[in-house]
C-alpha positions as CSV (number, residue, x, y, z in Angstrom):
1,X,0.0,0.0,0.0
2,X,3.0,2.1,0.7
3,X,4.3,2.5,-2.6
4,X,1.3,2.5,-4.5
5,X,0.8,5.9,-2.9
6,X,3.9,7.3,-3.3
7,X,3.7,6.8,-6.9
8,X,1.8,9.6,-8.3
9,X,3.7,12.0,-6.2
10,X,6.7,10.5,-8.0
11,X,5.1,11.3,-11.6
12,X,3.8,14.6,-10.2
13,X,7.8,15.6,-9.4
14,X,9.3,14.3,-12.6
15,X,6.4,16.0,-15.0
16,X,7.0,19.4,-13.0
17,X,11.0,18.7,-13.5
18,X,10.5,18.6,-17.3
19,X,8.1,21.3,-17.4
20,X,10.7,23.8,-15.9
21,X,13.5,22.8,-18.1
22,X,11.4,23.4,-20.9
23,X,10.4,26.5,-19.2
24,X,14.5,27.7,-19.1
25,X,14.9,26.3,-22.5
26,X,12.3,28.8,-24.3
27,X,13.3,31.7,-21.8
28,X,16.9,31.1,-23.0
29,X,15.9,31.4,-26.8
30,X,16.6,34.3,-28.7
31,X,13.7,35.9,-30.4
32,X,14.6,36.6,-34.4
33,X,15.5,40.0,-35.5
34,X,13.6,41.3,-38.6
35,X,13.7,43.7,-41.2
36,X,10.1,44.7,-43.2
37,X,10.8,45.8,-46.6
38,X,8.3,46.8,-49.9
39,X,9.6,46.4,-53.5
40,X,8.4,47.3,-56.3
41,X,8.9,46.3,-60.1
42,X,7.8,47.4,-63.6
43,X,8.0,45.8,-66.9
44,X,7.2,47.7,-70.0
45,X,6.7,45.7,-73.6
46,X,4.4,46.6,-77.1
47,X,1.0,45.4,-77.4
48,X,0.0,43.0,-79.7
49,X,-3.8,43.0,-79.5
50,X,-6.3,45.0,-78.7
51,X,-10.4,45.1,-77.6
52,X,-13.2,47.3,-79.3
53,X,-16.8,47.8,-78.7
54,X,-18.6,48.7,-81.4
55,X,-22.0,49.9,-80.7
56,X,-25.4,50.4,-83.3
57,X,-28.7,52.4,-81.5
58,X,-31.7,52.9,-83.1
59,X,-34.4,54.7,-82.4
60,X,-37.9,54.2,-84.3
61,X,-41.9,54.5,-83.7
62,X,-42.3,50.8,-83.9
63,X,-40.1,48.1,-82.5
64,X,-39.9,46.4,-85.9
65,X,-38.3,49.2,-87.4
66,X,-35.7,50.0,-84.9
67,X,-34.6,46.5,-84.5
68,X,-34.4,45.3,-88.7
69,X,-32.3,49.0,-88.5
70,X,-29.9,47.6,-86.1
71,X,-29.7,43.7,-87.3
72,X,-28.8,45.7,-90.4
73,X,-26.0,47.4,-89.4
74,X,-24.7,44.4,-87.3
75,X,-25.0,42.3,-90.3
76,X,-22.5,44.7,-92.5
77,X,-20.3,45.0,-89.2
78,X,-19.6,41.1,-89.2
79,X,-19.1,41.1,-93.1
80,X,-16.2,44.0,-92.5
81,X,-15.1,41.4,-89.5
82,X,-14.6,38.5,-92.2
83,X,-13.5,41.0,-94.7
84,X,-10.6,41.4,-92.1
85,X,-10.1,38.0,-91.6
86,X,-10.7,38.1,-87.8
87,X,-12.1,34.9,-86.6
88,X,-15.6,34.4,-85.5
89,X,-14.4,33.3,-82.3
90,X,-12.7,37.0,-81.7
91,X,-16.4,38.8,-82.2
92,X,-18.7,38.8,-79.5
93,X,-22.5,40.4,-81.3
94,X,-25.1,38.8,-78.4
95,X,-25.6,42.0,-76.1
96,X,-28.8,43.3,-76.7
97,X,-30.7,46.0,-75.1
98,X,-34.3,46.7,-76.3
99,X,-36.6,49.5,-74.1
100,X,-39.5,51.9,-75.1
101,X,-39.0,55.3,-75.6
102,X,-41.0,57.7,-73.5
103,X,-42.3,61.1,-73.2
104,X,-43.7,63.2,-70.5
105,X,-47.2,64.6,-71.3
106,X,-47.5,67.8,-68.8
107,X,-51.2,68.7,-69.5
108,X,-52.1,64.8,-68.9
109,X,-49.5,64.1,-66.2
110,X,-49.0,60.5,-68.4
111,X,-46.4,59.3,-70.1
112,X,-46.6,59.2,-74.3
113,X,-45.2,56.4,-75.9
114,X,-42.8,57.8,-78.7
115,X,-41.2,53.9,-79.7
116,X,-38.8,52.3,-78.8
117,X,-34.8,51.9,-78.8
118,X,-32.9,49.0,-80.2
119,X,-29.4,48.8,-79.3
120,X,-26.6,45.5,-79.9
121,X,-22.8,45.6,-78.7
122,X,-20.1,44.1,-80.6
123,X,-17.3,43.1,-79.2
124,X,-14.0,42.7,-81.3
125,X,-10.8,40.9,-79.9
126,X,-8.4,42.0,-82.6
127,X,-5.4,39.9,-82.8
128,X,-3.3,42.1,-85.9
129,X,-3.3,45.8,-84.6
130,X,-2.3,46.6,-88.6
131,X,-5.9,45.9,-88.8
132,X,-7.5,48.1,-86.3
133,X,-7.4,51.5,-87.9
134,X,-9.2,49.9,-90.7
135,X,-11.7,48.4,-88.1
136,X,-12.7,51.6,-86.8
137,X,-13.1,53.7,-89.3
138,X,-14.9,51.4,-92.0
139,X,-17.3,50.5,-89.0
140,X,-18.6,53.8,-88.8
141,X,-19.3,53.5,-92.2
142,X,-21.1,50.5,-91.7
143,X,-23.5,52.2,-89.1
144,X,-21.6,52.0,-85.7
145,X,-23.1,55.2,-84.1
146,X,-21.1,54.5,-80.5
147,X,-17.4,53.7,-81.0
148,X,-15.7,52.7,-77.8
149,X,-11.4,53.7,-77.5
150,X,-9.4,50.8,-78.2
151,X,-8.6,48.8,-75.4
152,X,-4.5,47.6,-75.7
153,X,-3.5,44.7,-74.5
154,X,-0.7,41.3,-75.1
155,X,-0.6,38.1,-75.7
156,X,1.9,37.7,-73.0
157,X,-0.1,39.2,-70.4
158,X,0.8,36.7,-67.9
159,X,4.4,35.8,-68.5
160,X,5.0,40.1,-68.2
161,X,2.9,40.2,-65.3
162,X,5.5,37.6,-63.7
163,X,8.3,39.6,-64.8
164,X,6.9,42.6,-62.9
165,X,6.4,40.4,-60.2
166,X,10.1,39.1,-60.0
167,X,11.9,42.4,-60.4
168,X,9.9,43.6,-57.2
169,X,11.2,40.4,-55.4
170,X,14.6,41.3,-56.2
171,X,13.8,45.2,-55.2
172,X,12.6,44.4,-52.0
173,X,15.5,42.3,-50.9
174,X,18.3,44.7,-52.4
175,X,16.3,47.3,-49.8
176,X,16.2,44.6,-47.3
177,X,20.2,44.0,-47.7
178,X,21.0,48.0,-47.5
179,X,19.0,48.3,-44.2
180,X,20.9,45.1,-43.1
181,X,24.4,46.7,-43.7
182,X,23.4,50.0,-42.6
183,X,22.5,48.6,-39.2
184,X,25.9,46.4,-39.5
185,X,24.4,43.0,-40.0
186,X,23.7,40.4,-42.2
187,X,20.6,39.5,-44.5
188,X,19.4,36.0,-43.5
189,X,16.6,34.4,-45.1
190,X,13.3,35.4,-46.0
191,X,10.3,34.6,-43.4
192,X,7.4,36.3,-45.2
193,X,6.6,37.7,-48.7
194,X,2.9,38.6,-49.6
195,X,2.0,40.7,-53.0
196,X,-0.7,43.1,-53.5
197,X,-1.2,41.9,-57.4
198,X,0.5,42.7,-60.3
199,X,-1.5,45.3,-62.2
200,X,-1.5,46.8,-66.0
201,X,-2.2,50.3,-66.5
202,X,-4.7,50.4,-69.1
203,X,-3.6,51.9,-72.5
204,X,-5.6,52.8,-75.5
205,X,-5.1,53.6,-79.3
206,X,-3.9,56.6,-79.8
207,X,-4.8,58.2,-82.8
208,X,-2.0,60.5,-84.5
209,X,-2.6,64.1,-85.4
210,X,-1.4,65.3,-88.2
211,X,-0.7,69.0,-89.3
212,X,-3.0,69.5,-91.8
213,X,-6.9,68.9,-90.5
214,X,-7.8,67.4,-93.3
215,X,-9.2,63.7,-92.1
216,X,-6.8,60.7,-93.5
217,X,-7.9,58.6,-95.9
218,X,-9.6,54.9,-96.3
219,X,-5.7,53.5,-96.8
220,X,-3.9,55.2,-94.7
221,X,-6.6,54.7,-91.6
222,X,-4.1,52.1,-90.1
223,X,-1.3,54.2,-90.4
224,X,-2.7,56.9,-88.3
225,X,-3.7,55.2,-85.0
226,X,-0.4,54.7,-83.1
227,X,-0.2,52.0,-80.1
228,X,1.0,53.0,-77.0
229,X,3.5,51.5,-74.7
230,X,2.1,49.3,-71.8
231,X,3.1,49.2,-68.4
232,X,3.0,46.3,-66.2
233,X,3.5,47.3,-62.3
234,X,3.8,44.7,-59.4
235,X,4.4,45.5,-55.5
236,X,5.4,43.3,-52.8
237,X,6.3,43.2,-48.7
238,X,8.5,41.1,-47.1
239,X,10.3,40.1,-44.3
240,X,14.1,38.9,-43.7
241,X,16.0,37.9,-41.2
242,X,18.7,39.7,-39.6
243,X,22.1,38.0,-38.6
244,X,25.6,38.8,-37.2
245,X,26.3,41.0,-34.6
């Protein structure tokens, strides 16, 4: 009976033993020293394609009228599309917007029905930019009463955004390393890195002025819309580790 009650007191001494040495161990550890950095990187590179919307409205007495008006117009805006030789894939003609058109009577207090408006989006991924001057300008032709600025954009979107990306890596630890040497240590390893996104900054077609004000003509439309130069921006935090003295 004797040492069956001694026992636990046994295990009670040898738990809180371990316990305390555990306790010295993690008071004796040294907590890390850190250095918080940002970085930031840009890549710039030409576009290769670019995004239009080409819009047709009508607006007619009857609904019939305004919409074989528009079908119309869409129909000679998907020939110029073929004529252009951009796939069908690359044109986008289902957004449709169809609402009646009304007027305020004051002496009745009521509203007059005057008809209704009939309006369909196109929307053109254009792969050949030598191609887009030519776009917009024969699609007015064609009846596109709402023109939308060319949207620039490339093919290697994502291979440039990961450019962007890596150069603000590299910024943020060539930061990291001066603060490091200006304090008179060492950079160690990284312990975080987090990235607010890599971002484009939208361009559009510019179209070039010339001197005389004369507007260019049907073969030199291409010539006179000039793409800008796109920017691809990136931004980043981290944190490293400090070592040495």
């Amino acid at each position: 009976m004797t040492q069956t009650v001694r026992t636990p007191w046994i295990a009670v001494l040898v738990a809180a033993s371990m316990l305390g040495s555990a306790g010295s161990a993690t008071a004796d550890e040294v907590p890390l020293r850190l250095v918080s950095v940002t970085g930031s990187g840009e890549v710039k590179a030409q576009p290769d394609m670019a995004y239009v919307t080409l819009g047709v409205e009508a607006r007619k007495p009857t609904l019939a009228a305004a919409r074989t008006e528009v079908n119309a117009a869409v129909e000679r805006i998907l020939a110029l599309t073929r004529e252009l030789k951009i796939e069908p894939k690359f044109v986008d003609s289902t957004r449709l917007q169809v609402q009646p058109d009304y007027r305020w009577d004051e002496k009745t207090a009521k509203q007059v029905l005057l008809g209704y408006v009939v309006s369909r989006q196109i929307e053109v991924e254009v792969r050949d930019l030598d191609r887009l001057g030519t776009l917009l300008e024969k699609s007015v032709s064609a009846g596109v009463n709402q023109l939308g600025e060319a949207r620039l954009d490339s093919s290697r979107r994502k291979e440039l955004e990961r450019e962007a990306l890596t150069k603000a890596v590299e910024d943020a630890r060539l930061n990291a390393d001066t603060l490091a040497r200006a304090a008179g240590a060492k950079l160690g390893p990284v312990q975080s890195i987090s990235t607010t996104g890599t971002m484009p900054v939208p361009m559009y077609m510019q179209r070039a002025k010339s001197v005389a004000a004369a507007p260019p003509m049907a073969d030199a439309a291409d010539e006179s819309y000039v793409p800008s130069e796109m920017k691809f921006t990136s931004n980043v935090s981290a944190q490293f580790e400090l070592v040495g003295p």
